[in-house]
C-alpha positions in Angstrom: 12.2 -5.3 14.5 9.3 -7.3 13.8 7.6 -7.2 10.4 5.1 -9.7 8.5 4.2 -10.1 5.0 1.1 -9.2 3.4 -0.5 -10.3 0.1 -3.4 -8.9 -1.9 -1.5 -9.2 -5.2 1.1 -11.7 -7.0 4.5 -10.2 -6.8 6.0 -10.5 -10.0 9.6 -11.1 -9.1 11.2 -11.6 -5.9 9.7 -9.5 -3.0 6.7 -9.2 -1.3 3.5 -7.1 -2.2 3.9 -5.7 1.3 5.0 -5.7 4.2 3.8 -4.6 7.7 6.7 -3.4 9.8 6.3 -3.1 13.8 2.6 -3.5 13.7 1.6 -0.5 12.5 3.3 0.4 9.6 2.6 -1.1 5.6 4.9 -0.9 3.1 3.6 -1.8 -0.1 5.6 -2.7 -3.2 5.1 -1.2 -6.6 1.7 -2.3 -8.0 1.1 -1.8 -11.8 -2.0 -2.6 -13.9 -2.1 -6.2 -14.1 -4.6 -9.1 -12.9 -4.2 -12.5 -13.9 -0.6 -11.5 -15.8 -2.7 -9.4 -17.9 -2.2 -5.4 -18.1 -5.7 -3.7 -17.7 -5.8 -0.7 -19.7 -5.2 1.1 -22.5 -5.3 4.7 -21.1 -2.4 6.6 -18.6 -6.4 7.1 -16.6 -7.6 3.6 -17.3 -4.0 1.9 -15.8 -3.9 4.4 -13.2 -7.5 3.0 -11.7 -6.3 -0.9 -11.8 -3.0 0.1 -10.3 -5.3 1.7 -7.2 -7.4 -1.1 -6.8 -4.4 -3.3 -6.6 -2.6 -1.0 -4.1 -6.2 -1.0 -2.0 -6.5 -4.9 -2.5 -2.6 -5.5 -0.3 -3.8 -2.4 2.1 -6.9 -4.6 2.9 -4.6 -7.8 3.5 -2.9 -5.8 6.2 -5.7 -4.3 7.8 -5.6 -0.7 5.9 -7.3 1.3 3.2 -6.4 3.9 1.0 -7.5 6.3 3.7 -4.7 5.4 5.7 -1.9 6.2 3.0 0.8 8.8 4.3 3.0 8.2 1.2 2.8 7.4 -2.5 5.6 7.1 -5.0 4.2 7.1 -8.6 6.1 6.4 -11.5 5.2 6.8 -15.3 6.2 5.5 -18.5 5.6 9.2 -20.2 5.5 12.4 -17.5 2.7 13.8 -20.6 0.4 11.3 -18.8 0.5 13.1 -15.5 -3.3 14.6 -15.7 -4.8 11.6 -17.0 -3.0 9.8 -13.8 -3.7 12.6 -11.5 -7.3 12.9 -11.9 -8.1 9.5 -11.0 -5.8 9.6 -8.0 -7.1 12.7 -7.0 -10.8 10.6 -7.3 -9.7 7.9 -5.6 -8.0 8.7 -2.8 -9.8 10.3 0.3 -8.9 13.8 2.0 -6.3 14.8 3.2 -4.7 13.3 0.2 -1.4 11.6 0.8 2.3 13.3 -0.1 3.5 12.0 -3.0 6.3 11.7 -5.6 6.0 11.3 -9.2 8.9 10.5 -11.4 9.6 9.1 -14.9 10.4 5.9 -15.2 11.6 3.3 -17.8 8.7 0.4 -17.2 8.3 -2.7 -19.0 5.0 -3.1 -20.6 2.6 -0.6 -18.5 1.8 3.2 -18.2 1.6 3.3 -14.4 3.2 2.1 -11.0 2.5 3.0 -7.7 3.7 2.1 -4.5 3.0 3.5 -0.8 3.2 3.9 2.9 0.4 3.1 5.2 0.1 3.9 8.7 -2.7 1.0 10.4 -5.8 2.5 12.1 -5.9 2.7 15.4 -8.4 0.7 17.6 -9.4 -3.1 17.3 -9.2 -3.5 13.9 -5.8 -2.0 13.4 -4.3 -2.9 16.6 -2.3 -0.8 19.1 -2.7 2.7 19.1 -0.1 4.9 17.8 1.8 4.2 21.1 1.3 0.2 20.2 -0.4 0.3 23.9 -4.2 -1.0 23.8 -6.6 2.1 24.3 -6.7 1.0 27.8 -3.2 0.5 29.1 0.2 -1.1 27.9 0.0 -3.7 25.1 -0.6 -7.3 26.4 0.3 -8.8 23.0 2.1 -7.9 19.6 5.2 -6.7 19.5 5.3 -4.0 21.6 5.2 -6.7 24.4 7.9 -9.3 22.6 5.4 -11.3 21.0 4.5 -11.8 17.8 1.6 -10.2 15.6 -1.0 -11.9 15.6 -2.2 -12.1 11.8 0.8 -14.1 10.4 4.8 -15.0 11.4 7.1 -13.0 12.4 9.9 -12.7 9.6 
């Protein structure tokens, strides 16, 4: 399996902000309401905006954009915020709006986390098609010829 890391974001701990796995699927980590160590955000609404720019910030270091989320996991510090955090997740992201998960959770210091699945566009700018074969034939490059992507090592 090939798979490459992606930034976007400064993981707080030991993992990676995302990953892209087989060259067309990103896996990003939890992102919370936080830029420069600093938690932006006073509101369930307010956090829940910051945590989505963050999420689009490592989707645009692997080539995606919140158009291309399949799968979200959101997790809250109080379930009573779930309007405030649905509303601006229902702004933000485009249609057909991705499935999603929401659960209570225990978190240190913030009202919001999200994390998600991203499946790359096709085409140039997000590589193989959904085959990972180039639009035109089998893939010349990547991994679905043995070699590695091309936008960072192999891991």
């Amino acid at each position: 399996m090939s798979k490459r890391a992606v930034g976007g974001s400064l993981p707080s701990g030991a993992y990676s902000a995302g990953i892209v796995a087989e060259g067309r699927f990103v896996y990003v980590s939890g992102q919370g309401p936080i830029r420069d160590g600093v938690v932006i955000g006073e509101t369930a609404g307010e956090q829940t905006r910051v945590t989505l720019d963050n999420l689009a910030a490592v989707l645009a270091e692997a080539g995606a954009s919140l158009a291309d989320v399949v799968r979200c996991g959101v997790f809250l510090a109080d379930m009573a915020d779930f309007d405030a955090m649905n509303q601006v997740y229902a702004d933000v992201f485009p249609r057909p709006l991705p499935a999603r998960t929401t659960v209570g959770a225990a978190l240190a210091g913030i009202l919001v986390e999200i994390d998600c699945v991203a499946v790359l566009p096709a085409g140039p700018a997000g590589g193989p098609d959904a085959g990972g074969q180039a639009a035109d034939g089998p893939a010349a490059s990547g991994p679905a010829a043995g070699g590695p992507l091309a936008d960072g090592p192999t891991l």
